[in-house]
C-alpha positions as CSV (number, residue, x, y, z in Angstrom):
1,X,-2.6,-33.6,6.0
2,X,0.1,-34.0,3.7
3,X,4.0,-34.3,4.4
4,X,4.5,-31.7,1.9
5,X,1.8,-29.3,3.4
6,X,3.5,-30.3,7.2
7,X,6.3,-29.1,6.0
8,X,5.1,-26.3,4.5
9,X,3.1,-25.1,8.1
10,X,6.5,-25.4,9.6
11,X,8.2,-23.2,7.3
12,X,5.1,-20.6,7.4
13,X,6.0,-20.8,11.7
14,X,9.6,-20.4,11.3
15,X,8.9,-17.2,8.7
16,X,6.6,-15.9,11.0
17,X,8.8,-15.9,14.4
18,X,11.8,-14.5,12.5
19,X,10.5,-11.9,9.6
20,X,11.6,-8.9,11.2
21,X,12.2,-5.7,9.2
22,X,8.6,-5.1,7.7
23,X,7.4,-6.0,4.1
24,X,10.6,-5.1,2.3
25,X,12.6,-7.5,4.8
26,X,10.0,-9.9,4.4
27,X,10.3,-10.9,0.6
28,X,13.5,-12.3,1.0
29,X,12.5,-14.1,3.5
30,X,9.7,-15.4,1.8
31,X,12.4,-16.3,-1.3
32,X,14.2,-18.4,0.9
33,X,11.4,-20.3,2.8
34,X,8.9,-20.9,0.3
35,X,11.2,-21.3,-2.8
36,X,15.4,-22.0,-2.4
37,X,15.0,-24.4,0.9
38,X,11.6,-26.6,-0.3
39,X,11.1,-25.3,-4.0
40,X,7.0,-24.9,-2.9
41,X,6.6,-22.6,-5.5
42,X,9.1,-21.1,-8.2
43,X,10.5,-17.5,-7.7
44,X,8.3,-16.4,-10.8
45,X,5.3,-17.4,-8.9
46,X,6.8,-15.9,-5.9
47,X,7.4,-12.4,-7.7
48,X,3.7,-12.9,-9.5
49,X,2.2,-13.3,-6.2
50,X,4.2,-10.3,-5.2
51,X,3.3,-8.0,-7.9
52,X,-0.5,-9.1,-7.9
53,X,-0.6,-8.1,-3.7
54,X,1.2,-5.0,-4.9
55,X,-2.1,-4.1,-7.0
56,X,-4.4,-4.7,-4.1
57,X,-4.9,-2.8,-1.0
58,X,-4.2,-4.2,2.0
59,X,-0.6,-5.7,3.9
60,X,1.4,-7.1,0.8
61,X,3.3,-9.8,3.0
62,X,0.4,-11.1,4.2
63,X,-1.2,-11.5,0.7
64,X,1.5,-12.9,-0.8
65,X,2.1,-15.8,1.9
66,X,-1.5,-16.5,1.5
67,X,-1.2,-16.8,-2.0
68,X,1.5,-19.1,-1.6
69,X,-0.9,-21.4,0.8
70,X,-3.4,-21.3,-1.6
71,X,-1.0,-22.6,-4.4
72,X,-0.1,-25.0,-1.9
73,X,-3.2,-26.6,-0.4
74,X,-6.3,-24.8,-1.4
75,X,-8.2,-22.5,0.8
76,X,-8.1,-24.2,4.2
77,X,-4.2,-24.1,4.3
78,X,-4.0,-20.4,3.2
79,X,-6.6,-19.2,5.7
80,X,-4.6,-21.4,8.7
81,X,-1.7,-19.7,6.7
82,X,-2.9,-16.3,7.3
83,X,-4.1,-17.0,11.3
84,X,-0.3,-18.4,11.9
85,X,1.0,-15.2,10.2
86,X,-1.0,-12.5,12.1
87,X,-1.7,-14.2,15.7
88,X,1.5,-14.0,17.5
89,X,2.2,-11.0,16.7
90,X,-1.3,-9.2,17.2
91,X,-1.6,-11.2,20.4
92,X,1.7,-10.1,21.8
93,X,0.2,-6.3,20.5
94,X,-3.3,-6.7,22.5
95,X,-1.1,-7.6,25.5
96,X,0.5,-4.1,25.6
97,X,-2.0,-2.5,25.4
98,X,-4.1,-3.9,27.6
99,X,-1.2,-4.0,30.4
100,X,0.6,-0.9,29.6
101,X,3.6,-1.9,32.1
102,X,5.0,-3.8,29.5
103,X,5.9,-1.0,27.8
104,X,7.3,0.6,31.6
105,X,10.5,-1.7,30.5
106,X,10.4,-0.6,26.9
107,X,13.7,1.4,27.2
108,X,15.5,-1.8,28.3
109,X,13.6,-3.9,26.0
110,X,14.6,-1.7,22.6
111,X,18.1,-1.7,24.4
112,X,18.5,-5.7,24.2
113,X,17.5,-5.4,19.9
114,X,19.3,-2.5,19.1
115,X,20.7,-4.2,16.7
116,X,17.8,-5.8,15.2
117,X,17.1,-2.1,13.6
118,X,20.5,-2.4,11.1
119,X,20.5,-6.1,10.3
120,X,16.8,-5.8,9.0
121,X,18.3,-3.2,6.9
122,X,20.8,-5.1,5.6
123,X,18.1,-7.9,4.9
124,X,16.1,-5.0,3.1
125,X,19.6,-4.2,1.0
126,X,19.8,-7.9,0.1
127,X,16.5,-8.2,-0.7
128,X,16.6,-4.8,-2.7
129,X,19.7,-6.3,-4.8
130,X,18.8,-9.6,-5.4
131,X,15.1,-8.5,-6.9
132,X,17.2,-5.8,-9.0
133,X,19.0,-8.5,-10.2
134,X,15.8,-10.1,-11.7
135,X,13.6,-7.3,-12.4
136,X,15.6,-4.7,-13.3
137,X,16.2,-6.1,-17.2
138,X,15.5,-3.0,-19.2
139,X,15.8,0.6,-19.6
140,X,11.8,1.0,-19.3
141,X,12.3,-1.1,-15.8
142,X,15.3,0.6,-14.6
143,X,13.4,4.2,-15.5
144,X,10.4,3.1,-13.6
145,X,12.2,2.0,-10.4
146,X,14.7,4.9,-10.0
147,X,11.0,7.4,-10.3
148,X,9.4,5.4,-7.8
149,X,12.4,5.9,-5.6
150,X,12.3,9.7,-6.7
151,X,8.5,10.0,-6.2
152,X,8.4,8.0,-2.9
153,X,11.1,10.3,-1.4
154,X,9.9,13.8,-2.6
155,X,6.4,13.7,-2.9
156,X,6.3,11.6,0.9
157,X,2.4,10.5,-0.1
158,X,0.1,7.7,0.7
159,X,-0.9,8.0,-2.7
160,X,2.2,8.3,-4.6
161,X,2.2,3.9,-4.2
162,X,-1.1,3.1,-6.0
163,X,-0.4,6.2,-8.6
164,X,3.1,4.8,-8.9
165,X,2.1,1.1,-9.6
166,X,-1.1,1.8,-11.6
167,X,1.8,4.2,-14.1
168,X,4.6,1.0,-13.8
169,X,2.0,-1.3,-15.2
170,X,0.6,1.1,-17.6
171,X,4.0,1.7,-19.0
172,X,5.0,-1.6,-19.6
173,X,1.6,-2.5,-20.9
174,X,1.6,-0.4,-23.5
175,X,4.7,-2.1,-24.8
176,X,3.2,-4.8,-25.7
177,X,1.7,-6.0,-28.6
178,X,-1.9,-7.2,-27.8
179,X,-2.9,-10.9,-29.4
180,X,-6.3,-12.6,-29.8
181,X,-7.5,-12.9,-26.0
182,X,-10.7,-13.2,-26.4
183,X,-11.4,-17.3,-25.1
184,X,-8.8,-16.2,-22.2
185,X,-11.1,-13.5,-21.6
186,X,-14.5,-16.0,-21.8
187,X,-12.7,-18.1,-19.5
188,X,-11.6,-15.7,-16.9
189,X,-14.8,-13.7,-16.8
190,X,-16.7,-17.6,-16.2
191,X,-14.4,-18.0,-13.3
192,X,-15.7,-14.5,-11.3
193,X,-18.1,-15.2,-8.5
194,X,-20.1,-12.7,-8.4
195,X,-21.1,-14.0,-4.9
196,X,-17.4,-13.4,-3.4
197,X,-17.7,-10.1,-5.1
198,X,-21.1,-8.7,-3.2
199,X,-19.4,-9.8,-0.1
200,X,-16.9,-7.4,-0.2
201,X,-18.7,-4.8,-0.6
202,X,-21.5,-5.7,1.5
203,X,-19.8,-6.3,4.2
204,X,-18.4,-2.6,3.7
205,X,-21.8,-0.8,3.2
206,X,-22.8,-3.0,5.6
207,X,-20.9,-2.0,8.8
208,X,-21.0,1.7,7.8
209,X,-24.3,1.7,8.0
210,X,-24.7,0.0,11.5
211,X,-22.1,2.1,13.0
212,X,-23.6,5.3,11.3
213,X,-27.2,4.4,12.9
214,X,-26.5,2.5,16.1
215,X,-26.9,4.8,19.2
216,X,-23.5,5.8,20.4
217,X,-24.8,4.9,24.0
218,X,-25.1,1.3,22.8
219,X,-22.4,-1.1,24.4
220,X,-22.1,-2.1,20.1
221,X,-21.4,0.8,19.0
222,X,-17.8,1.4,19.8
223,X,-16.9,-2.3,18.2
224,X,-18.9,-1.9,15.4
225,X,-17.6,1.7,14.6
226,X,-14.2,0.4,15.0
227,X,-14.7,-3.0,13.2
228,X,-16.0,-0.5,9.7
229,X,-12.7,1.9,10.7
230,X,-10.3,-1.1,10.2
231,X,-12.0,-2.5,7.4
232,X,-12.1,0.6,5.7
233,X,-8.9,1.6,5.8
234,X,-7.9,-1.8,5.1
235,X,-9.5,-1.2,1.8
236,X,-7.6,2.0,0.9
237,X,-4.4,1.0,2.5
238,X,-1.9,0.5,-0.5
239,X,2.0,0.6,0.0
240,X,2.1,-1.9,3.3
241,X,2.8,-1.0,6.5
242,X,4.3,2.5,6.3
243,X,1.3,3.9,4.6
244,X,-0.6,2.8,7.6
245,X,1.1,4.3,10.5
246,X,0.0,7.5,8.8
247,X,-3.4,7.3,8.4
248,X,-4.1,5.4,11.9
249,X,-2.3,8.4,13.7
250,X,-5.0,10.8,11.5
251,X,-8.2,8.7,12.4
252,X,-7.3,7.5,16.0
253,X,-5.3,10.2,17.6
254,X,-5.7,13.7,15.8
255,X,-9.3,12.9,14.6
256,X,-10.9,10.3,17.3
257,X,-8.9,10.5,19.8
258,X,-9.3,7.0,21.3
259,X,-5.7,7.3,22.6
260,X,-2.7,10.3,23.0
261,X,0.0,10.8,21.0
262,X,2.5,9.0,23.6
263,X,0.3,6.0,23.6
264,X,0.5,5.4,20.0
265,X,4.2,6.3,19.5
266,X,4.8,3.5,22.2
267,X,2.9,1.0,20.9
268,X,4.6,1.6,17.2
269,X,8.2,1.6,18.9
270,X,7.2,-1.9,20.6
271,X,5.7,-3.2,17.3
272,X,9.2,-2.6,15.1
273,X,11.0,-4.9,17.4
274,X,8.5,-7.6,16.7
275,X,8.6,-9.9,13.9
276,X,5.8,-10.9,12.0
277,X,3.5,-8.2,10.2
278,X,3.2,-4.3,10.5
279,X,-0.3,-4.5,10.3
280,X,-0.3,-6.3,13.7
281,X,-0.3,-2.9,14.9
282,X,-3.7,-2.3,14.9
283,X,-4.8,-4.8,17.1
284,X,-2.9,-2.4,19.8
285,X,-5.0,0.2,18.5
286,X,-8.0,-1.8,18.7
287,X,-7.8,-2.9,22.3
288,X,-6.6,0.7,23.5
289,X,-9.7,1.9,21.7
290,X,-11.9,-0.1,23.9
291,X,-10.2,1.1,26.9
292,X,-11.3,4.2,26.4
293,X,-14.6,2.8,25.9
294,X,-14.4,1.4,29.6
295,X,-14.8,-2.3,28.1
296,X,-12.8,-4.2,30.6
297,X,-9.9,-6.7,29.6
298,X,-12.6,-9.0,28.0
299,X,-13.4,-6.0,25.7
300,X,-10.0,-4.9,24.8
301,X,-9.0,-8.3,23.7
302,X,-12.2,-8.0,21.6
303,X,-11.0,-5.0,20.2
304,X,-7.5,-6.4,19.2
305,X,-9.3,-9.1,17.4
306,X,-11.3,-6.9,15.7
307,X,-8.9,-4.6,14.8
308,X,-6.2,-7.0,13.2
309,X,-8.9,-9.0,11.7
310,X,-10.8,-5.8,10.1
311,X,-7.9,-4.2,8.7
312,X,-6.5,-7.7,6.4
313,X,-9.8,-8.9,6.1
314,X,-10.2,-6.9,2.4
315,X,-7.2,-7.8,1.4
316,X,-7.2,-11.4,2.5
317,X,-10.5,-11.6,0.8
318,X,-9.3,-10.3,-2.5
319,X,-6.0,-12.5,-2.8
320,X,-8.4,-15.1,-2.6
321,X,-10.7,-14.2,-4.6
322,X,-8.1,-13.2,-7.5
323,X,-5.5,-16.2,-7.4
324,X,-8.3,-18.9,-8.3
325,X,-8.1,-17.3,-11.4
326,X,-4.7,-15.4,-11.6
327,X,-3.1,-18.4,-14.3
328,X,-5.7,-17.0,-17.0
329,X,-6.0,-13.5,-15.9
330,X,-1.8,-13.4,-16.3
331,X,-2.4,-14.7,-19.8
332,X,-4.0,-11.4,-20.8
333,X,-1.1,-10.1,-22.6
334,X,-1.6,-6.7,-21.3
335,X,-1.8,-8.0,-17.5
336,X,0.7,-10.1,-18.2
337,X,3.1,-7.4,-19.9
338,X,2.2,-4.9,-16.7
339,X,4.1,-7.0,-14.1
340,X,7.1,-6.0,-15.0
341,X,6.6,-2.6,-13.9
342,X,5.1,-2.8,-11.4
343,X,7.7,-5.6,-10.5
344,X,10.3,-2.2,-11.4
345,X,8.3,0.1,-9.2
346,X,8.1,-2.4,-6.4
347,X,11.8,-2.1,-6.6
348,X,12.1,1.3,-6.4
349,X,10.2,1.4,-2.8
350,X,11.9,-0.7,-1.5
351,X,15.4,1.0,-2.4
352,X,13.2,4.4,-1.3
353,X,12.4,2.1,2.0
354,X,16.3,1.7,2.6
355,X,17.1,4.8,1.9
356,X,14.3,6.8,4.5
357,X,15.1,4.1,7.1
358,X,19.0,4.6,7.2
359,X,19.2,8.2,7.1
360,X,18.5,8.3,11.3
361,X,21.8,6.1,11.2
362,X,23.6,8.7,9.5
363,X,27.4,8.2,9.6
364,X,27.2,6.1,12.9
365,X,29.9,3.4,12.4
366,X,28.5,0.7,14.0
367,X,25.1,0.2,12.5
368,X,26.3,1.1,9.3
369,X,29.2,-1.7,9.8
370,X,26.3,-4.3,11.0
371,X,24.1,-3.6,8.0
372,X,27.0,-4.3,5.1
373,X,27.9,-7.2,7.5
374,X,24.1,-8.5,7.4
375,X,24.1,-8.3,3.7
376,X,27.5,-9.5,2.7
377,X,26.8,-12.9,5.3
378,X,23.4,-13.0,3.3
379,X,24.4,-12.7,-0.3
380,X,27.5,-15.1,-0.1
381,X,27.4,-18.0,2.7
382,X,24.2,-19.9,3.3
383,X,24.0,-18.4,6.9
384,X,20.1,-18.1,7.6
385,X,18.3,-14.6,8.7
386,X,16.8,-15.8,12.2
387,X,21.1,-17.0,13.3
388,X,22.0,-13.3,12.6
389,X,19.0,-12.4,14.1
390,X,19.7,-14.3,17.4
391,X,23.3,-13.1,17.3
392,X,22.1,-9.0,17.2
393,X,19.9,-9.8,20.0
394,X,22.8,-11.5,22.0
395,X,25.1,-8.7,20.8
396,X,22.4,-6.1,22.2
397,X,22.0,-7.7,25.8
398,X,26.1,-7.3,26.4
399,X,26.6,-4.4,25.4
C-alpha cells in the first residue's frame, strides 16, 4: 500500500476516534484532515462530495468520507474507509445493549463529558462560519440558507431536508444558462452500470419479500425483517442523523415494539457521547431487537451487524456508484450550477442545527462560555479538535 494511502488510513483513524458532535461537527473535521493537514483532496472536492451525499439518502458523513477514499485509492480503500468509520462506534453500541449495566453507570459516565456537549457546538459554530464564508457568495445563496434555517425550525419535518435541497438546487439551476451538453451527456450515460443499478433495488424488493413471506416462527425471520427495516429506512433517510432518531423511535418503539421507550432514550443518550457516526445507533437497536427475539448474545451481536450495516448499505452503495462518474455528471451545467444551493441550504441546517441544539443551554454561563471558547481556539490558533476534546473530558472528571 502506498505511503500516501498509509497516511491517509491514519488520518481516517484519528477522524474517527475524535469526530464528536454529529454530521454538522464532522465537516470541519473532515476540512482539516483530508484537506488543510495532507491536501488529499481540495476543499472544492471536499464541499462537492458534500453537496452530492446531501442529495442522497443515507448518513452524509459517512458518504462523504467514502467518497474521499474512493478519490484516494479506488474502491478497496473507501470500503476499508467506510468499515474504520462505523466499527468502533457500532461495536461499542452492540456492547450496551447487549450488557445493559453499562449504561447502570451512565449518570457518571455523561458526568465525566459534560463538556463534550458545548465544545461540539462550538465546532458546529466554526464549521457553520467557515462554510458561510465560502458558500454564502450571493443573494440567491444567502436567501436559500436563511429559508432552510426558517423551514427546518418551523416546519420541524423529516421531509422539509430533501424538499429543502431538491428547491436549493432547483433555484440555482435555473440561473444558469444551459450550453451544448450533449457528448457530456453520451459520456455520462456510457459510464451507468446498469448492473450496480438492479442491485439496489434488488436487494430492496428482495428482502421485503422474504421478510413478508417467511413464517414468523422461523429463527430467520426476526433478522431478515430487521435487515429489510434498516435497509429501508436507510433508503428514505435524508438529513443525517437527526432525521433518524425520529423515524427509529416510530418503527421500533411506538410501532414494533422490540424495545421501551427508556431503552431507546438510553441508548441515544450513550450514543451522543460517542464519536464517530450517529447512524451507529442502530446497531444498539439491532442487537436489543434480537433480545427480544430470545437470540442469545451470539444473536444480538448479529443483530448489531445487521442493523449498522443495513441502514448505510444504500447509501454507501450509491456514493459509489455516483462518484465513478461525478467529474462528467458535475459538468452538466445544470448539475453543476445546482450545488451552490444546495451548498446554501446545507448551510442553513446546520446554522438550524446550532440553533435547536443550544436552546437546552439557554443562558447557562458556562456552556455558553465553553462554546465561544471552542470556536474562537478553532478559528484563530492551530489548536486541533481531539486536544480540546481531551481537555473537556479532563475538565468534566474534576469537576
Amino acid at each position: 500500500m502506498a505511503k500516501r494511502q498509509l497516511l491517509f488510513i491514519k488520518n481516517v483513524f484519528l477522524f474517527t476516534f475524535t469526530a464528536f458532535g454529529g454530521a454538522q461537527a464532522h465537516i470541519s473535521l473532515l476540512l482539516r484532515y483530508f484537506v488543510k493537514s495532507a491536501h488529499f483532496i481540495t476543499e472544492e472536492e471536499l464541499l462537492e462530495l458534500n453537496a452530492l451525499a446531501q442529495v442522497l439518502p443515507g448518513p452524509a458523513s459517512t458518504q462523504t468520507l467514502v467518497g474521499i477514499g474512493y478519490k484516494v485509492g479506488g474502491l478497496k480503500l473507501a470500503i476499508l474507509t467506510f468499515f474504520i468509520w462505523i466499527l468502533p462506534s457500532a461495536a461499542i453500541m452492540t456492547c450496551a445493549a447487549i450488557s445493559y449495566a453499562l449504561l447502570d453507570s451512565k449518570k457518571e459516565f455523561l458526568d465525566i463529558l459534560q463538556f463534550v456537549h458545548p465544545i461540539a457546538l462550538g465546532i458546529v459554530a466554526y464549521g457553520a462560519f467557515n462554510l458561510a464564508k465560502k458558500v454564502l457568495k450571493s443573494e440567491i445563496t444567502i436567501l436559500l440558507a436563511f429559508g432552510a434555517v426558517v423551514a427546518t425550525l418551523v416546519l420541524k419535518n423529516a421531509y422539509v431536508f430533501p424538499i429543502a435541497i431538491f428547491v436549493g438546487g432547483m433555484v440555482s439551476s435555473a440561473i444558469a444558462t444551459p450550453t451544448d451538453e450533449a457528448q457530456i451527456r453520451v459520456r455520462l450515460f456510457a459510464n451507468i452500470n446498469p448492473r450496480k443499478l438492479s442491485y439496489f433495488i434488488g436487494v430492496l424488493l428482495f428482502m421485503a419479500m422474504l421478510g413478508a413471506l417467511i413464517n414468523r416462527t422461523s429463527p430467520f425471520s426476526l433478522p431478515i425483517r430487521l435487515f429489510e427495516n434498516f435497509y429501508r429506512n436507510g433508503i428514505f433517510v435524508f438529513g443525517g442523523g437527526q432525521v433518524l432518531v425520529p423515524l427509529m423511535f416510530t418503527e421500533f418503539v411506538e410501532m414494533k415494539k422490540y424495545l421501551l421507550q427508556s431503552d431507546f432514550i438510553s441508548g441515544f443518550a450513550l450514543q451522543q457521547v460517542l464519536p464517530g457516526p450517529t447512524f451507529s445507533f442502530t446497531s444498539y437497536l439491532g442487537a436489543l431487537s434480537m433480545k427480544q427475539g430470545g437470540y442469545g448474545i451470539v444473536g444480538q451481536a448479529f443483530g448489531g451487524l445487521l442493523a449498522v450495516i443495513g441502514i448505510n448499505l444504500p447509501g454507501l452503495i450509491l456514493v459509489l456508484f455516483i462518484v465513478p462518474f461525478w467529474n462528467d455528471l458535475k459538468k452538466i451545467t445544470r448539475i453543476k450550477k445546482s450545488l451552490s444551493g444546495i451548498n446554501a441550504v446545507s448551510v442553513g441546517f446546520i446554522f438550524a442545527a446550532f440553533i435547536l441544539l443550544i436552546k437546552p443551554i439557554s443562558f447557562n454561563l458556562m456552556p455558553l462560555s465553553i462554546i465561544v471558547s471552542t470556536f474562537l481556539l478553532l478559528n484563530f490558533t492551530k489548536i486541533s479538535p481531539p486536544l480540546i476534546i481531551i481537555a473537556g473530558i479532563i475538565l468534566g472528571y474534576f469537576l
